[in-house]
C-alpha positions in Angstrom: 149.6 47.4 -8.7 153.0 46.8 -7.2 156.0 48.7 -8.9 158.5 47.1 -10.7 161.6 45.9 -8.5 164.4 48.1 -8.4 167.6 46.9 -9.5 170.4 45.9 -7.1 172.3 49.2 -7.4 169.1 51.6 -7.2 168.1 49.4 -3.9 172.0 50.0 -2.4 171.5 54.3 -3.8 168.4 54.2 -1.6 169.7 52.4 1.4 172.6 54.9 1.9 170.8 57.5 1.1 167.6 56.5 4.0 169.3 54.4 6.5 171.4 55.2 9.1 175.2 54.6 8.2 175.6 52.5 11.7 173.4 49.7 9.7 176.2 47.8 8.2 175.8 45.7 5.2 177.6 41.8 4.8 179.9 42.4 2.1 180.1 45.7 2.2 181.9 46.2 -1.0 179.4 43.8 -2.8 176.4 44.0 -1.2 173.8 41.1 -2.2 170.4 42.1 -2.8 168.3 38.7 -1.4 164.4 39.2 -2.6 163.9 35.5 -1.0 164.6 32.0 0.7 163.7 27.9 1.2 165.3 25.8 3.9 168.9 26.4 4.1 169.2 28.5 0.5 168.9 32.2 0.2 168.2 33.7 -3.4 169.1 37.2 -4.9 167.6 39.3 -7.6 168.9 37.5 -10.5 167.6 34.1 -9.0 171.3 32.9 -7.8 171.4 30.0 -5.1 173.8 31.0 -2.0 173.9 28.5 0.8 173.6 30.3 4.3 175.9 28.9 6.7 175.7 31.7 8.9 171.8 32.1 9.3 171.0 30.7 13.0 168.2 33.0 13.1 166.0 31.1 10.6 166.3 28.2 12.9 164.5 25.4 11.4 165.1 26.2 8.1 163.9 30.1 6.0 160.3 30.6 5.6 159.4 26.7 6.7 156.0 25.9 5.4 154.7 24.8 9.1 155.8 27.7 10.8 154.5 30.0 7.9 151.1 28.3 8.3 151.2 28.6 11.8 151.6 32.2 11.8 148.8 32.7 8.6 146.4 31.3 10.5 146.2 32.4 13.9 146.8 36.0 12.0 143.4 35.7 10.8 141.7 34.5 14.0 143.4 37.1 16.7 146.5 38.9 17.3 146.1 40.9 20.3 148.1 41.6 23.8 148.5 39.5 26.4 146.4 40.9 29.0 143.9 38.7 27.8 143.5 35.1 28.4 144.9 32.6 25.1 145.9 29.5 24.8 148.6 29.7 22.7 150.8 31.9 25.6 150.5 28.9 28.8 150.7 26.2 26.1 153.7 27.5 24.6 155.0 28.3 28.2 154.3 24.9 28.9 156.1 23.0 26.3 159.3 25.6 26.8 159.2 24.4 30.9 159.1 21.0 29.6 162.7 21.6 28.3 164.2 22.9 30.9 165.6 21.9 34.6 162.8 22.4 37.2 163.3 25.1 38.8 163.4 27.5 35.4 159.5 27.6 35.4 158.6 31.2 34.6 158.4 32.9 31.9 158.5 36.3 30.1 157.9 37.1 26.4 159.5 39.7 24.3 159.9 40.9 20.8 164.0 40.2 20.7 166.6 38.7 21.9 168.1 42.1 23.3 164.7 42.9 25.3 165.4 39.3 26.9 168.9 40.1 28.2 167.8 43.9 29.3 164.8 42.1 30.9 167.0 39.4 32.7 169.5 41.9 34.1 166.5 44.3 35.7 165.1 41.1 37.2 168.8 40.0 38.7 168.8 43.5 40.1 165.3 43.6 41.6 166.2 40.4 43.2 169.7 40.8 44.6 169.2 44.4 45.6 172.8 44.7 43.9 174.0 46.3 40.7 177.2 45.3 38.9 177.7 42.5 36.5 180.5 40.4 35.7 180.7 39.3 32.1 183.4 37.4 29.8 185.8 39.9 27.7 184.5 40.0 23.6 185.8 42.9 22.4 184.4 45.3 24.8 185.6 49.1 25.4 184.6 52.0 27.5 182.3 49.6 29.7 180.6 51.1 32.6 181.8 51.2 36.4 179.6 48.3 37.0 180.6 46.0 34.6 183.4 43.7 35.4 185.2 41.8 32.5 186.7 38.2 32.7 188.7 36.3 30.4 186.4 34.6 27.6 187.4 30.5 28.7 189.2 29.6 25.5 191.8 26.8 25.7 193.1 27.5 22.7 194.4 31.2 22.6 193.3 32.4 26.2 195.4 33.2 29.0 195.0 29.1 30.4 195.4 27.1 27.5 194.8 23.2 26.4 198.1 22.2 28.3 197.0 24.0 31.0 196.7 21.4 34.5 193.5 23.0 35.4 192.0 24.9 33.1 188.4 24.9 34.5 189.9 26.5 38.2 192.1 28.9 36.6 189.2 30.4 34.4 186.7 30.4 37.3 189.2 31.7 39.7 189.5 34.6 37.1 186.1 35.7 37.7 186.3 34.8 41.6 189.1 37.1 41.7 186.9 40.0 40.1 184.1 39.6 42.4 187.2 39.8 45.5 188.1 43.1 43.6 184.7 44.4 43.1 184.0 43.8 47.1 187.3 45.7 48.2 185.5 49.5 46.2 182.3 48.3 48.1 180.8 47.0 45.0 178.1 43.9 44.7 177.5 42.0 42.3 174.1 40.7 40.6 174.7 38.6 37.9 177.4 36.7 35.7 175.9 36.7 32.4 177.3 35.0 29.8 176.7 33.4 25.9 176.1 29.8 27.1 178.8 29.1 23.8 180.3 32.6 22.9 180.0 33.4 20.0 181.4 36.8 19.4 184.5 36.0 21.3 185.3 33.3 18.8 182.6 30.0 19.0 184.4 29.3 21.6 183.2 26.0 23.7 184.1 26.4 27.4 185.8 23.6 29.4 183.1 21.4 31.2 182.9 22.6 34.5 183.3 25.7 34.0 180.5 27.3 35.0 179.5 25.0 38.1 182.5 27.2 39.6 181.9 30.0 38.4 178.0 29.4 40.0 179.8 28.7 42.7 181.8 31.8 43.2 178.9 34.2 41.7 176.3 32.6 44.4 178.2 33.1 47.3 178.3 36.9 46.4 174.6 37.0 46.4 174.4 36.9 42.5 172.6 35.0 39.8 173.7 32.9 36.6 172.5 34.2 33.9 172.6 31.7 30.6 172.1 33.4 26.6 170.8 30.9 24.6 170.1 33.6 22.0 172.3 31.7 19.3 173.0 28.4 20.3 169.7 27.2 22.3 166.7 25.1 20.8 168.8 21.9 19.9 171.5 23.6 17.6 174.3 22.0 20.1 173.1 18.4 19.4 173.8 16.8 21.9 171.6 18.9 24.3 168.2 20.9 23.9 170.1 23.8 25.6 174.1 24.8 25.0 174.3 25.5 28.8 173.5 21.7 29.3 177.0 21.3 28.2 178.8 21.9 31.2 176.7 19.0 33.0 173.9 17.5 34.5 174.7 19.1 37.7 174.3 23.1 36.6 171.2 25.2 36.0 171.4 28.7 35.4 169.1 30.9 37.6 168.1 33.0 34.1 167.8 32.0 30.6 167.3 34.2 27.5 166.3 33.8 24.2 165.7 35.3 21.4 164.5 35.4 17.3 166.0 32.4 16.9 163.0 30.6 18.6 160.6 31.7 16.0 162.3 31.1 13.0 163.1 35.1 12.7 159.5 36.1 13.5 160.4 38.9 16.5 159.5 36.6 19.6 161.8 35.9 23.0 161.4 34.9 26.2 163.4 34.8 29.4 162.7 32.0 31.8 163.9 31.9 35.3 162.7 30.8 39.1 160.0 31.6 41.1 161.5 33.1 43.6 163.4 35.7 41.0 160.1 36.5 39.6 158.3 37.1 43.6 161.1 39.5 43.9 160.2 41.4 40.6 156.8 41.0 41.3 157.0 42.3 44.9 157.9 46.0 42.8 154.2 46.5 42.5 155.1 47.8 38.9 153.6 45.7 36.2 155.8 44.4 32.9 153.5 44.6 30.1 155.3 44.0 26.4 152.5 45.3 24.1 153.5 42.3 21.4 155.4 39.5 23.7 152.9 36.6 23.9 150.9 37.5 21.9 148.9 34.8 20.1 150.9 34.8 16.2 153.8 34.8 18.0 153.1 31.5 20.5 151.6 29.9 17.8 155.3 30.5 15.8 156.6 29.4 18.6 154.6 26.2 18.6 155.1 25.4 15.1 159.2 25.5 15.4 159.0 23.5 18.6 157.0 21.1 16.7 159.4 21.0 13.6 162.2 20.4 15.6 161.0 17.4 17.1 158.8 16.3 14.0 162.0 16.3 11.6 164.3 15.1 14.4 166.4 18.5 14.3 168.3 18.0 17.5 169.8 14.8 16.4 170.4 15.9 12.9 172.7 19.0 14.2 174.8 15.6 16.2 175.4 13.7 12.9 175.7 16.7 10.4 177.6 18.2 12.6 180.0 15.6 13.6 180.9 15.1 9.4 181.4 18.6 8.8 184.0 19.0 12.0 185.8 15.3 10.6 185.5 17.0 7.4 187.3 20.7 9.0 189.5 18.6 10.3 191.1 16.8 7.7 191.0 20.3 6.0 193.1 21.5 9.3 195.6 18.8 9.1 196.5 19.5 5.5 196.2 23.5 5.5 198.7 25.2 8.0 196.2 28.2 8.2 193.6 26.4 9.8 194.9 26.8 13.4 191.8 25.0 15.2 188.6 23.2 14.2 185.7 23.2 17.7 182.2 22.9 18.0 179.2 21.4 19.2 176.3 20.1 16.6 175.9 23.3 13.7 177.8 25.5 15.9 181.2 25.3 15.0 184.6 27.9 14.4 187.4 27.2 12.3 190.5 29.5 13.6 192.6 30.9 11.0 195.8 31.5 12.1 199.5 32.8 10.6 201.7 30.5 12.2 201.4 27.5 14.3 203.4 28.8 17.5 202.3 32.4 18.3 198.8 31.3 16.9 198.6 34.5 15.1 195.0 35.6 13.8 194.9 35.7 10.2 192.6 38.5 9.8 193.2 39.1 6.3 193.0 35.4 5.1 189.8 35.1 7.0 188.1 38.0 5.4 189.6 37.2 1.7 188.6 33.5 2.2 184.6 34.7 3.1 184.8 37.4 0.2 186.0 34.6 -2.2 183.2 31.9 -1.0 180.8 34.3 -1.6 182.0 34.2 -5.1 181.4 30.6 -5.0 177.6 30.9 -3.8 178.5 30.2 -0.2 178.0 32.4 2.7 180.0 32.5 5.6 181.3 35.1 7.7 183.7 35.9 10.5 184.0 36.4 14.5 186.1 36.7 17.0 188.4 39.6 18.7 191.0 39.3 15.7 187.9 38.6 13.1 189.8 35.6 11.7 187.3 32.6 13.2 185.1 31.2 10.2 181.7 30.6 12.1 178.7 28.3 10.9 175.5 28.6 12.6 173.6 27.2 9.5 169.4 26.7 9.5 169.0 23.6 11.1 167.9 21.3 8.0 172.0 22.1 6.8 172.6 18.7 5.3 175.7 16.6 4.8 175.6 17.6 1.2 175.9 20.5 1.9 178.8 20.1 4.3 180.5 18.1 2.1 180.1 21.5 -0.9 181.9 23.8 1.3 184.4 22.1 3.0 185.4 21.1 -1.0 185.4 24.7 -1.7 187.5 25.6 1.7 189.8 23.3 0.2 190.0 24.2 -3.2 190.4 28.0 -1.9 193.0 27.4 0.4 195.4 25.4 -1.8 195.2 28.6 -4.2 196.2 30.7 -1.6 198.6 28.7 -0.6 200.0 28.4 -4.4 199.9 32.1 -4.7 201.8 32.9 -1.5 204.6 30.1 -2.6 204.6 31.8 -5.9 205.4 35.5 -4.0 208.0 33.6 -2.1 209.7 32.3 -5.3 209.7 35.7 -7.3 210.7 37.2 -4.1 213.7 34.7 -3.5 214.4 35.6 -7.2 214.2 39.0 -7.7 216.9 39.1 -4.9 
């Protein structure tokens, strides 16, 4: 007999008292309690509907009944390690190579998206033979000698901005210069790794281009491109499968990871990459074995959200939903003087909040007043970014127009109160004096 469900505030007594304080909580003051979920709705304990906007891990949509049946019944037939011989693993291998440019046609499996990018960096190192790695600035502190930071490529706040003649050289030129640096303290480097879209530093979408001279810069130092597609791969851009096929037909990255994402939350991820990067690792004579990565439940996951996503069209979905709700964001930007900048790609999108139009301020405190607030209104959002003032949506994939027409209302409708509030300060301000 199961025991009677604990209320939200025993649930939150228990959690603080058990888990580690280094686990943080969205809405930390408020803490929802969420006992389940369908498509792009999450529910709590009382049985309230919020609308996740901000759940990218539940890909194709929370607890999808195909991949859910997928995973129930290959769970009853076998779920075992991949040292033996299963379909599932080289079909699934197969249909991710069918994705991808050419020459990314090996793979590894993991349990998360973190094991994928520790993974890729060990094989850049086994097969450059060097050590340090040059990656784009989101926040980062106390790094390590061997990392090397560049400037995140964001033509809106960053150092080369939308006016800028060439932004694509300037930002590349940043990293070339880096590498020149590194080389001087008798340094090499192994790898430029970077979000293929980062997120952290903002949802920021860098200029096309971009990375084709970057390539350029990090091959001839005897390094590797390596691409996460952790958060924005598997058709979320739209327009593209991958959020690296961006910058061009012309660019491949030498390694690409990826993570939950690609099993609808179910722990499975997988780096590919080229044959000759995997001889190299090979050529170690120490076998990678991942006890769970590939095995059976987990390809046939895999299978199942590949399948959904071309079955209900996904990738094309993400263009036109995605489209309306940045026309939608942008009408909101030209009529709200907060909303600094509206960019994105498919249902991967950022709305900067900003202070004031010149100096491009972050509004930190807006930002984190207008999540708390849409909360309030059944809507989940959060925020990203160095100055935490970028409103991102990474919604489930089956996010529908409806449901970017409900919260761009209710952006609206928050905004002109805020903005009627603050006029009001200003009056009893002007007034009192």
């Amino acid at each position: 007999m199961r025991p009677a469900p604990r209320s939200r505030q025993e649930t939150l007594a228990l959690r603080r008292q058990l888990i580690g304080s280094s686990c943080k909580l969205f809405f930390s003051n408020e803490p929802l309690k969420i006992i389940r979920a369908k498509g792009q709705y999450v529910y709590d304990e009382k049985g309230r509907q919020y609308l996740d906007c901000i759940n990218n891990v539940a890909h194709v949509g929370h607890c999808h009944p195909a991949v859910v049946k997928a995973a129930h019944e290959q769970n009853q037939l076998l779920n075992t390690n991949s040292r033996y011989l299963h379909d599932n693993l080289v079909d699934y291998a197969e249909r991710l190579s069918k994705t991808l440019p050419e020459k990314l046609c090996v793979f590894y499996f993991l349990n998360s998206g973190s094991e994928a990018n520790d993974l890729a960096l060990r094989l850049a190192r086994q097969y450059t033979k060097h050590e340090d790695v040059v990656v784009l600035d989101q926040n980062l502190g106390g790094q390590k000698e061997w990392v090397h930071v560049a400037p995140v490529p964001d033509t809106y706040r960053g150092l080369y901005r939308e006016d800028h003649e060439d932004s694509v050289t300037a930002y590349a030129n940043e990293v070339k210069n880096i590498i020149e640096q590194a080389h001087k303290r008798d340094r090499k480097i192994a790898a430029f790794f970077a979000e293929s879209l980062p997120s952290v530093g903002g949802q920021i979408i860098p200029p096309a281009g971009y990375f084709q001279k970057v390539a350029e810069h990090v091959h001839k130092a005897g390094g590797v491109f390596i691409a996460d597609e952790i958060q924005v791969g598997f058709g979320r851009v739209g327009k593209h499968f991958w959020a690296f096929q961006l910058q061009g037909e012309d660019f491949a990255p030498d390694i690409v990871t990826m993570g939950k994402p690609i099993g609808n939350g179910h722990p499975i991820a997988c780096v590919a990459t080229t044959k000759e990067v995997a001889e190299a690792f090979a050529a170690t004579g120490v076998e990678y074995f991942n006890t769970f990565g590939g095995n059976p439940v987990s390809c046939a996951i895999g299978l199942a959200v590949l399948d959904v996503i071309e079955k209900e069209n996904l990738q094309a979905h993400a263009t036109e939903v995605g489209n309306f709700l940045m026309k939608l964001l942008n009408e909101q930007k030209m009529k709200h003087p907060l909303i600094g900048d509206v960019r994105g790609s498919g249902l991967f999108i950022g709305v900067d909040l900003i202070k004031d139009q010149a100096e491009r301020t972050p509004a930190t405190a807006e930002a984190e007043y207008l999540v708390t607030r849409l909360k309030e209104e059944y809507i989940l959002l959060s925020t990203d970014g160095p100055g935490r003032n970028v409103l991102k949506f990474k919604p489930p994939m089956c996010f529908s127009m409806e449901d970017a027409t409900f919260v761009v209302d209710t952006i609206d409708k928050l905004l002109t109160d805020m903005e009627k509030e603050h006029l009001n300060q200003q009056e009893t301000s002007t007034t009192s004096t």
